[in-house]
KOLGU-921078 format. One record per residue: z, x, y of N, C-alpha, C in turn; residue number from 1. Coordinates in nm, 3 decimals, always signed. Layout:
# KOLGU-921078
+---------+---------+---------+---------+---------+---------+---------+---------+---------+-----+
!    n.zz !    n.xx !    n.yy !   ca.zz !   ca.xx !   ca.yy !    c.zz !    c.xx !    c.yy !   i !
+---------+---------+---------+---------+---------+---------+---------+---------+---------+-----+
!       Z !       X !       Y !       Z !       X !       Y !       Z !       X !       Y ! NUM !
...
+---------+---------+---------+---------+---------+---------+---------+---------+---------+-----+
This chain:
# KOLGU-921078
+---------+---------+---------+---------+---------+---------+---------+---------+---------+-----+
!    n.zz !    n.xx !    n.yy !   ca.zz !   ca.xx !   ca.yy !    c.zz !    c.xx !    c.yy !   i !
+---------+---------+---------+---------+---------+---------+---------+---------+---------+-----+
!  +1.276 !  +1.799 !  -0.841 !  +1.162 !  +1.733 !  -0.783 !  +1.047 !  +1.723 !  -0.883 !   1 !
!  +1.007 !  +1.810 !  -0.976 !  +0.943 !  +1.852 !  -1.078 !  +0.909 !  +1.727 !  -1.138 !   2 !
!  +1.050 !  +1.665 !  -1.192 !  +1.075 !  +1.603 !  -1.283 !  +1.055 !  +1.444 !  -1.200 !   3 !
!  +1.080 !  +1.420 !  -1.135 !  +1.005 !  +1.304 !  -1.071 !  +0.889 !  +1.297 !  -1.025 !   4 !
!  +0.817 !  +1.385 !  -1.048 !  +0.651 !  +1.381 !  -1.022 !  +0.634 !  +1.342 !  -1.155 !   5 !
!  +0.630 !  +1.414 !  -1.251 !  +0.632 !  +1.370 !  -1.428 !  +0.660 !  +1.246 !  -1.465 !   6 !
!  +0.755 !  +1.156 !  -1.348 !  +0.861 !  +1.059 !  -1.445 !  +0.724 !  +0.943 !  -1.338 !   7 !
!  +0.636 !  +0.961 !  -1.218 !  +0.545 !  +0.910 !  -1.142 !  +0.404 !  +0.905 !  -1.252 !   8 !
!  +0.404 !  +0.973 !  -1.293 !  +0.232 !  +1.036 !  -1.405 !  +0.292 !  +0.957 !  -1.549 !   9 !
!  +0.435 !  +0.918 !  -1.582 !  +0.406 !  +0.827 !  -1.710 !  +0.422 !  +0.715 !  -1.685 !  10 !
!  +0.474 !  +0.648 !  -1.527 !  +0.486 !  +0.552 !  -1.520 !  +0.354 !  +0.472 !  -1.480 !  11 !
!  +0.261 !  +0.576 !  -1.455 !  +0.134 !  +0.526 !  -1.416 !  +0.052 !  +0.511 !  -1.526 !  12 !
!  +0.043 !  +0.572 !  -1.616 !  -0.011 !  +0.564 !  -1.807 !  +0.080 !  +0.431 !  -1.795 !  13 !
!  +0.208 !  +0.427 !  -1.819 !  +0.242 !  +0.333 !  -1.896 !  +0.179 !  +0.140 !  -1.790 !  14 !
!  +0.161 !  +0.156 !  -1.682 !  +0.104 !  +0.035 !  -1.618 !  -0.041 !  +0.056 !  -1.647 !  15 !
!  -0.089 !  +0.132 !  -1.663 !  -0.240 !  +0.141 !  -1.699 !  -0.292 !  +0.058 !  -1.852 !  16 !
!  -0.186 !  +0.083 !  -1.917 !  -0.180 !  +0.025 !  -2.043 !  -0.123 !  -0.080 !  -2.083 !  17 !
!  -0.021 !  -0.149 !  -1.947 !  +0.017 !  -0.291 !  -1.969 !  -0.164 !  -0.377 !  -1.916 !  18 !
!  -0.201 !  -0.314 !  -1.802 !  -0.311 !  -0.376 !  -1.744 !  -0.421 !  -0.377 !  -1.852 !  19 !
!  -0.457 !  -0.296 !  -1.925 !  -0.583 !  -0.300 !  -2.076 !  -0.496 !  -0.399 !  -2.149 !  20 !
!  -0.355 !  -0.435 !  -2.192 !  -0.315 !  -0.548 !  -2.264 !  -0.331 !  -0.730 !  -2.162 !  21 !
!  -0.305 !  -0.726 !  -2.049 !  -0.326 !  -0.850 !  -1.947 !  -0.352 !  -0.738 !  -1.818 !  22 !
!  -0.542 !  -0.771 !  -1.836 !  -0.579 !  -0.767 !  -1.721 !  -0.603 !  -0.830 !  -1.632 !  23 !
!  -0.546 !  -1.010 !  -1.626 !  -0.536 !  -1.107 !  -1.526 !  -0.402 !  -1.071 !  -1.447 !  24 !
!  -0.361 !  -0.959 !  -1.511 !  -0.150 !  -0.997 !  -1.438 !  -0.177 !  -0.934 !  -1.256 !  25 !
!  -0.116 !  -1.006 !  -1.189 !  -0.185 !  -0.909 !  -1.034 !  -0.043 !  -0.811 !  -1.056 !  26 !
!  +0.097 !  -0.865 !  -1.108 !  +0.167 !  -0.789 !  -1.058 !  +0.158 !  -0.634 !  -1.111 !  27 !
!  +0.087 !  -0.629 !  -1.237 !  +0.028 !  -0.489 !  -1.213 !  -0.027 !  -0.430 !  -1.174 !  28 !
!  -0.143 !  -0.444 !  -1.090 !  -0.215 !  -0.382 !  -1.030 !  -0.130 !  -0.370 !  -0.895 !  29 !
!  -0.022 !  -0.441 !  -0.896 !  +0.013 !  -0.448 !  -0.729 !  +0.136 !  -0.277 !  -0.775 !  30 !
!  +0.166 !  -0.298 !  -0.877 !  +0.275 !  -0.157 !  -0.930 !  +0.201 !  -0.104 !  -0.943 !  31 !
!  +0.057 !  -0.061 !  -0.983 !  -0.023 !  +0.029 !  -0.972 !  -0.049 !  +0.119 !  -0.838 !  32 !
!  -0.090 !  +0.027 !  -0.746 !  -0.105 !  +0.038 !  -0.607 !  +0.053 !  +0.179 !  -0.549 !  33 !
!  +0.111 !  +0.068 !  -0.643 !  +0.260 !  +0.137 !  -0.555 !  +0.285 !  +0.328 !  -0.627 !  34 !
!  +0.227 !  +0.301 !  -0.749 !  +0.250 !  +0.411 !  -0.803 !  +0.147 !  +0.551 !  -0.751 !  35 !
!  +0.033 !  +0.493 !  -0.769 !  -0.060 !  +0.593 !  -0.669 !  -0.084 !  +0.610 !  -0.555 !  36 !
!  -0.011 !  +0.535 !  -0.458 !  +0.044 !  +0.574 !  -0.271 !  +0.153 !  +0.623 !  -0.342 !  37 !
!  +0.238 !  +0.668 !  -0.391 !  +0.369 !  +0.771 !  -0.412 !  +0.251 !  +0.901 !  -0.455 !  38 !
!  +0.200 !  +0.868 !  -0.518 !  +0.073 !  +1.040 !  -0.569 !  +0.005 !  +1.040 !  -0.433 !  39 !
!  -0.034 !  +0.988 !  -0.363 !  -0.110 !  +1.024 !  -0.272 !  -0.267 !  +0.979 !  -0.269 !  40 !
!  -0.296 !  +0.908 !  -0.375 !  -0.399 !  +0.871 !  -0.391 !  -0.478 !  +0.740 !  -0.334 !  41 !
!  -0.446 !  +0.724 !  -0.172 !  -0.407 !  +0.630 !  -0.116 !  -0.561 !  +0.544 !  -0.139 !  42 !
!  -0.695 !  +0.607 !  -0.144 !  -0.794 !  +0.489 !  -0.161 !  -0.794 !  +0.442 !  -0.267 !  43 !
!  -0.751 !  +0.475 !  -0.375 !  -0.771 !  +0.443 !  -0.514 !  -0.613 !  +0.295 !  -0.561 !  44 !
!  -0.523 !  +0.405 !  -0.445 !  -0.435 !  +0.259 !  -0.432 !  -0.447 !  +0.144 !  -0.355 !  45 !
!  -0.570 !  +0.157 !  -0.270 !  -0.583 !  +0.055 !  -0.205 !  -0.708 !  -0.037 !  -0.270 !  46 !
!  -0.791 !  +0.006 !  -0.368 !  -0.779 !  -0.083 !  -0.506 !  -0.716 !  -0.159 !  -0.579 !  47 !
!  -0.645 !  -0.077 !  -0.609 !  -0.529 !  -0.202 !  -0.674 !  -0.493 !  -0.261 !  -0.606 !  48 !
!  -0.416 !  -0.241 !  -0.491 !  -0.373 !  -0.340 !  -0.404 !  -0.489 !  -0.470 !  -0.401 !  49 !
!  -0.618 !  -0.482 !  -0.334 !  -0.705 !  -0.549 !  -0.321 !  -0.726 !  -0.638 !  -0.501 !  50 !
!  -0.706 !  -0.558 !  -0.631 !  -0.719 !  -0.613 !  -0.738 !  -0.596 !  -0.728 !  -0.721 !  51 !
!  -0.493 !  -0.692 !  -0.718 !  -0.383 !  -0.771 !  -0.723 !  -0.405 !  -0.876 !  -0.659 !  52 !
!  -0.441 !  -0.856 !  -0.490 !  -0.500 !  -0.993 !  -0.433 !  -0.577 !  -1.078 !  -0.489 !  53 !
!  -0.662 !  -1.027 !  -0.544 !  -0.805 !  -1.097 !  -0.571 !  -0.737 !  -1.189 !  -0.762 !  54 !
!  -0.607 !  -1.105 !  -0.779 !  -0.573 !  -1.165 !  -0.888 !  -0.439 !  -1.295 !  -0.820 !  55 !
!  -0.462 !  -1.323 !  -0.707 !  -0.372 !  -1.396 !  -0.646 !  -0.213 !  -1.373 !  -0.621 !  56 !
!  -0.199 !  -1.231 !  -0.579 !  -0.080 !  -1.130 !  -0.587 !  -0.021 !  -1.249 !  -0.446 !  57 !
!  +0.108 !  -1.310 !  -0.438 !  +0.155 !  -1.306 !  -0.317 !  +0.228 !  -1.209 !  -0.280 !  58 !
!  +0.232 !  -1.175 !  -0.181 !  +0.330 !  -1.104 !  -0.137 !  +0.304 !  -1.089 !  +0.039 !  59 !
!  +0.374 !  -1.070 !  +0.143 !  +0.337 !  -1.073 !  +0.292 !  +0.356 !  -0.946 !  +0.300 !  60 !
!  +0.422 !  -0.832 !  +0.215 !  +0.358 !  -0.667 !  +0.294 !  +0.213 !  -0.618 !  +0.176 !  61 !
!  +0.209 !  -0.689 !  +0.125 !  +0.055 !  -0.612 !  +0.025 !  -0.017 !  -0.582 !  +0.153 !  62 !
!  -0.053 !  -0.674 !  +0.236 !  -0.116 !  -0.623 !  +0.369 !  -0.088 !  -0.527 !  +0.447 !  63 !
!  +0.029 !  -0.514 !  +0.428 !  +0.066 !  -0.346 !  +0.525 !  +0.017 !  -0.244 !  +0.454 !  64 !
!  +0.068 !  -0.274 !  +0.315 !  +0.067 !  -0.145 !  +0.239 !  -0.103 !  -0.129 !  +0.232 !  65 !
!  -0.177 !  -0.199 !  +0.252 !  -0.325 !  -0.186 !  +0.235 !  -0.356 !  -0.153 !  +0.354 !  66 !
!  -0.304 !  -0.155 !  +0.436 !  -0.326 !  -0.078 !  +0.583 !  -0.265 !  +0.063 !  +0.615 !  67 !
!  -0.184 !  +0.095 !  +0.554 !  -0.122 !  +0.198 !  +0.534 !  -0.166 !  +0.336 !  +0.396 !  68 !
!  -0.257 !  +0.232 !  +0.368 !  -0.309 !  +0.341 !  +0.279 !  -0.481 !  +0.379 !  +0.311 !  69 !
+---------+---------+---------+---------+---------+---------+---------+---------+---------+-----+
């Protein structure tokens, strides 16, 4: 279990750092979102989520998941 919390904390560095290379892309911020509701960090993912929208993310559950967090 250890080891998938670890393998959650580089996958979130490593989207943090596609987003500082294209910070227009929504679909990162929308994998962002997804990565910090798995941490628990559900307001901070419901940022991203809302970034992604506002970057014209489609998707028909971004809305759940922004209700759910």
């Amino acid at each position: 279990m250890k080891s998938r919390y670890f393998s959650i904390i580089i996958a979130q560095e490593y989207i943090d750092e596609a987003i500082s290379y294209a910070p227009n892309n929504p679909s990162y911020y929308y994998l962002r979102g997804e990565i910090l509701s798995k941490r628990g960090y559900y307001s901070t993912a419901r940022i991203s989520y809302q970034n992604a929208i506002n970057r014209n993310f489609n998707s028909d559950s971004i809305n759940f998941k922004i209700a759910k967090t």
